[in-house]
C-alpha positions in Angstrom: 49.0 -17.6 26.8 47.8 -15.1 24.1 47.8 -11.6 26.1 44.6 -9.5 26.3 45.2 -7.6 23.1 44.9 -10.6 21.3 41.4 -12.0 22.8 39.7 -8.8 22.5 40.8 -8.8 18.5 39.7 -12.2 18.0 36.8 -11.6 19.9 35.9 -8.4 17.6 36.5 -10.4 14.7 33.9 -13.4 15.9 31.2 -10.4 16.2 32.1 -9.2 12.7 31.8 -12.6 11.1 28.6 -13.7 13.3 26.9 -10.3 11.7 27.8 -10.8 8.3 24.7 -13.5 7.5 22.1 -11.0 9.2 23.7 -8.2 7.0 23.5 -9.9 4.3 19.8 -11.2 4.6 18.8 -7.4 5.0 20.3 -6.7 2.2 18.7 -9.5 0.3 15.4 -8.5 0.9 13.5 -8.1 -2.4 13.6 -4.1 -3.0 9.7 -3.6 -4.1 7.6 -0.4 -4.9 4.0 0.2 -5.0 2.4 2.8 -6.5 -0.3 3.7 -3.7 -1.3 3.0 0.4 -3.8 0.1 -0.6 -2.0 -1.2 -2.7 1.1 -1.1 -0.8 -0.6 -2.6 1.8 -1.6 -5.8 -0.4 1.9 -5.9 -1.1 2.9 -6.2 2.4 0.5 -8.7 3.5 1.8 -11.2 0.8 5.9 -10.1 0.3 6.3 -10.4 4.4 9.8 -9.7 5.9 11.0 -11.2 2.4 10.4 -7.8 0.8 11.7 -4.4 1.5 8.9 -2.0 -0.1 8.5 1.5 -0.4 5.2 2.7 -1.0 5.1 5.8 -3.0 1.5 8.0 -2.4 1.4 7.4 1.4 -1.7 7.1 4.0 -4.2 9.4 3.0 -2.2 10.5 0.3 -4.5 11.4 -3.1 -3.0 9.6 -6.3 -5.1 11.5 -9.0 -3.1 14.6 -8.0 0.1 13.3 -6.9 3.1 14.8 -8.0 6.8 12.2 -7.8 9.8 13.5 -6.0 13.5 12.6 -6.8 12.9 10.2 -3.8 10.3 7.9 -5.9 12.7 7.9 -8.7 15.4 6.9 -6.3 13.5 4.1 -5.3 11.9 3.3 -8.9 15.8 2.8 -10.0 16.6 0.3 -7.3 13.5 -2.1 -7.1 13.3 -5.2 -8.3 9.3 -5.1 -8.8 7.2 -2.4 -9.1 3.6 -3.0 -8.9 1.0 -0.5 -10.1 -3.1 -0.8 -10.1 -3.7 0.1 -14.0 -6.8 1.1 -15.0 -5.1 4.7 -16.0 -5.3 5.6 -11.6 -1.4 5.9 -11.7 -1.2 9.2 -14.8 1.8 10.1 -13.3 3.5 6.9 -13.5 4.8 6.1 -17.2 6.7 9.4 -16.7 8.1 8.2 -13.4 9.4 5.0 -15.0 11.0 6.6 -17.6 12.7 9.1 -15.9 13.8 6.6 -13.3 15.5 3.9 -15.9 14.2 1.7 -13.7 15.0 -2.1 -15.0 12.2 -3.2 -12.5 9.3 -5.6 -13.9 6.2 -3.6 -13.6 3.2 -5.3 -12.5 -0.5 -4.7 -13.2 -2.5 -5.6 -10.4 -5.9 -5.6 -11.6 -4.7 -8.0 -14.6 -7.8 -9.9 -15.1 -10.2 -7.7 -13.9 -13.0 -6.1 -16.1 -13.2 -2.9 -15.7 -16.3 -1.0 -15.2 -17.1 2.0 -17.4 -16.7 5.5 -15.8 -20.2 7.0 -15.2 -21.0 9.9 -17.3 -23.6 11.3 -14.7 -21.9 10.4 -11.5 -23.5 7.2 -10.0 -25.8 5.7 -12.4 -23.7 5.0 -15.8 -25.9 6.6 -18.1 -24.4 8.8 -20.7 -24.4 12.5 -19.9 -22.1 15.2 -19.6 -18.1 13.5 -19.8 -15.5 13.4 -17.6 -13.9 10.4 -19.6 -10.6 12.3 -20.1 -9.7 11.9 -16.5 -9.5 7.5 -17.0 -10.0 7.3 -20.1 -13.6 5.9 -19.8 -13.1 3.4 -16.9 -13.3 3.2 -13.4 -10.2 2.2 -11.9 -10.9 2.0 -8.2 -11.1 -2.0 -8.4 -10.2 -2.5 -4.8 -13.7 -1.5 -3.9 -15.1 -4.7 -4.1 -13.3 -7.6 -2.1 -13.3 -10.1 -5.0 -11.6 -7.8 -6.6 -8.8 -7.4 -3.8 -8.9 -11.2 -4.1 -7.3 -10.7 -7.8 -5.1 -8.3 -6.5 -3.3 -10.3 -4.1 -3.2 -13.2 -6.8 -1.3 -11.4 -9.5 0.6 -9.8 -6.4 1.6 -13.1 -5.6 2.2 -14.2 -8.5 4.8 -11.5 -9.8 6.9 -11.9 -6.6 7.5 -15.4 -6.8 8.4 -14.7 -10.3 11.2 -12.4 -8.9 11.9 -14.3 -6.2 11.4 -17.7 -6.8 13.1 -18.8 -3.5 10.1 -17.3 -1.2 7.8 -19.1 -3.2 6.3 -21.1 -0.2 6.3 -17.9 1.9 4.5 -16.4 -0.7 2.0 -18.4 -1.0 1.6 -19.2 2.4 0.8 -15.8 2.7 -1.4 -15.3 0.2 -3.4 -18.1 1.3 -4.0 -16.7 4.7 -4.8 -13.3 3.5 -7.3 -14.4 0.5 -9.1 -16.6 3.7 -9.2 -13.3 5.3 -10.9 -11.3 2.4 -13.3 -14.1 2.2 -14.4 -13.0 6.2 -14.2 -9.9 5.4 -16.7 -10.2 2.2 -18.8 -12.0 4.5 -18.9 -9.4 6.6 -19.6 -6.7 4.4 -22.6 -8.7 3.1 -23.8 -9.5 6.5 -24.1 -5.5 7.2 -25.7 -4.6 3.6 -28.6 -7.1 4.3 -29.0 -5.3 7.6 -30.0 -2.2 5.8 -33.7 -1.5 3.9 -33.5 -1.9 0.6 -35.1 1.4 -0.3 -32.4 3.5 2.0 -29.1 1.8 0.2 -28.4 5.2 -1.0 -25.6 7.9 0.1 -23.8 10.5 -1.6 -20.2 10.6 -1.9 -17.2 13.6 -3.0 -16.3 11.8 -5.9 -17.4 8.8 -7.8 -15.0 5.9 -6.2 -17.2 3.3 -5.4 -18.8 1.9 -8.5 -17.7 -1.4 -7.9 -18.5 -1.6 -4.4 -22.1 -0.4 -5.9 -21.9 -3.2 -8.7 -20.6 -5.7 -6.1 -23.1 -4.7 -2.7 -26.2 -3.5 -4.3 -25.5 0.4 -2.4 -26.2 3.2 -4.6 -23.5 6.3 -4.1 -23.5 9.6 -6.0 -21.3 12.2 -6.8 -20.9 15.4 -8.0 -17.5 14.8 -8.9 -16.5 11.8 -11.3 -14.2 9.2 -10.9 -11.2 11.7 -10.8 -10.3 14.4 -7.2 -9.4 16.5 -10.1 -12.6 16.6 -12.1 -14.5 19.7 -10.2 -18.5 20.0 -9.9 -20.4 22.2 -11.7 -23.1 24.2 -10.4 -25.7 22.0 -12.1 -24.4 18.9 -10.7 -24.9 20.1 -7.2 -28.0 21.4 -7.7 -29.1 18.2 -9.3 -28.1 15.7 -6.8 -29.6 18.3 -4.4 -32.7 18.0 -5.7 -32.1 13.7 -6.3 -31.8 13.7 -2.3 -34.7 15.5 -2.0 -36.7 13.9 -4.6 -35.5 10.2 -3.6 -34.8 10.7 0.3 -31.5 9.7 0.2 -30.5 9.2 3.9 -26.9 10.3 4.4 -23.8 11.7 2.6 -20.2 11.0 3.3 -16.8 12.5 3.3 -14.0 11.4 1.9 -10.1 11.2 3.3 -8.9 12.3 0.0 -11.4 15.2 -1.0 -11.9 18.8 0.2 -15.1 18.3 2.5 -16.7 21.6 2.1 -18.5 20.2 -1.2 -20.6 17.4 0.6 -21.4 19.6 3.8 -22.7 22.2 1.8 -24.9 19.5 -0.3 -25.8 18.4 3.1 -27.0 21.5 4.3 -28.7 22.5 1.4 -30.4 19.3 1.0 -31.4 18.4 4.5 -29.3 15.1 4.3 -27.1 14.3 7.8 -23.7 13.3 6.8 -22.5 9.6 8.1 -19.3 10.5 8.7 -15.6 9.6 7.0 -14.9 7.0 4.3 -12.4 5.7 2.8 -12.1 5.9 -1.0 -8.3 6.3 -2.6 -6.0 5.9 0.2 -5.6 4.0 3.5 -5.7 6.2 6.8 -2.1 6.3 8.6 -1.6 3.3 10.9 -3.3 5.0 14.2 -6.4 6.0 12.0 -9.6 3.9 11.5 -8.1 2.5 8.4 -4.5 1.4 8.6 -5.1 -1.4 6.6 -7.1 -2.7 3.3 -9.4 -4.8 5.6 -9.8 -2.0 8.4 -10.4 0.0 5.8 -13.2 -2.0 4.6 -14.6 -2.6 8.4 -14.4 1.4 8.6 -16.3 1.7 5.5 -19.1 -0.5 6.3 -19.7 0.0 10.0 -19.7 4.3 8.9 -22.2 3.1 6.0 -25.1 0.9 7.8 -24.8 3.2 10.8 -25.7 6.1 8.6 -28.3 3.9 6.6 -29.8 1.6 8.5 -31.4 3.8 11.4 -34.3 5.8 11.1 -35.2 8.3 8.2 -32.8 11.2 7.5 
């Protein structure tokens, strides 16, 4: 009989080889990074546990500002995929890449989409005093309107079954359940902007990130910032959208996750306005906030805005 030595080495040896394949599918994983929470989290919903992403400008993170570490080019050199959200939001990123090397396939995710012209004054896109430096004359903060996220998560899923054409079927799969989502989700956000009077669809926001929720949902926001967190306010701004409230009644400003809030309290106390609380604008809460996810985020958004709207006069 082999003596006890002997079972208990071939015994190890059985464990070793039964790990292997789970090692080995870890390892496979598709290494993937986005450039920002959103958009990391669009990335998610469609790559699954096929996908092993790192997500560079983290929950309520600010990419306008952000500054890579050595980590992000650590990760930039090992993906496979690196998906971005164009529209000149990433300014940091074609110095990332290069410094990097990365070999990666960069993808665009708002391929497709037309862009909407920054808005020289803040909120209503007539031409006035510039801050077209900051995007170079558009908007990039697509993701504000859902049938925009729809195009996200199409090129997404698109570019990873280019790099990994065996997940196509998971892939799409997922894709398909998520897009069926967004499409209760823009339901949902259409529902609650019909709730509100026509005449009070107006709030001010820190800084002008919701154009295309505005061209998509028929809500006019403001700001005394433009499309940039680093473009600052001038003293004439404020006073004019002090004076807009005023003048027009607007019922309710907001804060922002990724802006300093003293600006919009003071406009708020100057102006009479009540704030509606938090939104969301450049970056996703962290997962115990109000908006751990693109559609929570959404939810968050909403429910804050016809709460702040809908009742009563300011």
């Amino acid at each position: 009989m082999p003596n006890r030595r002997a079972l208990l080495g071939a015994l190890a040896a059985g464990l070793i080889l039964a790990q292997a394949p789970l090692a080995a599918t870890a390892q496979e994983k598709l290494p993937v990074v986005a450039s920002f929470s959103i958009l990391g989290d669009f990335v998610k919903e469609v790559g699954g546990d096929r996908i092993a992403l790192t997500t560079l400008v983290g929950p309520n993170g600010d990419a306008h500002v952000y500054s890579p570490t050595p980590a992000d080019a650590k990760a930039m050199a090992g993906a496979k995929l690196v998906v971005v959200n164009g529209l000149k939001f990433e300014g940091w990123m074609t110095r990332l890449i290069k410094s990097s090397g990365t070999k990666a396939t960069i993808t665009t995710a708002t391929t497709g989409i037309t862009p909407l012209e920054e808005a020289d004054d803040h909120g209503h896109g007539k031409k006035g005093h510039s801050h077209a430096h900051d995007h170079g004359g558009v908007d990039p903060h697509a993701w504000q309107s859902v049938a925009n996220a729809k195009t996200y998560v199409a090129n997404i899923r698109d570019a990873l079954v280019k790099a990994d054409p065996a997940g196509q079927a998971a892939y799409e799969a997922n894709a398909t359940r998520y897009l069926a989502q967004l499409d209760a989700l823009e339901a949902e956000i259409r529902a609650a902007i019909a709730r509100i009077p026509a005449d009070r669809r107006k709030a001010i926001t820190s800084h002008d990130a919701f154009g295309y929720f505005v061209k998509a949902y028929g809500v006019e926001f403001v700001s005394p910032q433009g499309v940039s967190t680093e473009a600052e306010a001038s003293a004439r701004d404020v006073g004019r959208i002090i004076r807009q409230i005023k003048a027009e009644k607007i019922p309710a400003v907001f804060l922002e996750n990724v802006t300093n809030p003293r600006l919009v309290e003071r406009i708020a106390k100057e102006s009479g306005a009540k704030v509606g609380g938090r939104i969301f604008s450049d970056a996703l809460s962290d997962a115990t906030g109000p908006a751990g996810t693109y559609i929570a985020m959404m939810k968050h958004n909403i429910s804050q805005i016809e709460t702040a709207l809908a009742a009563g006069p300011a």
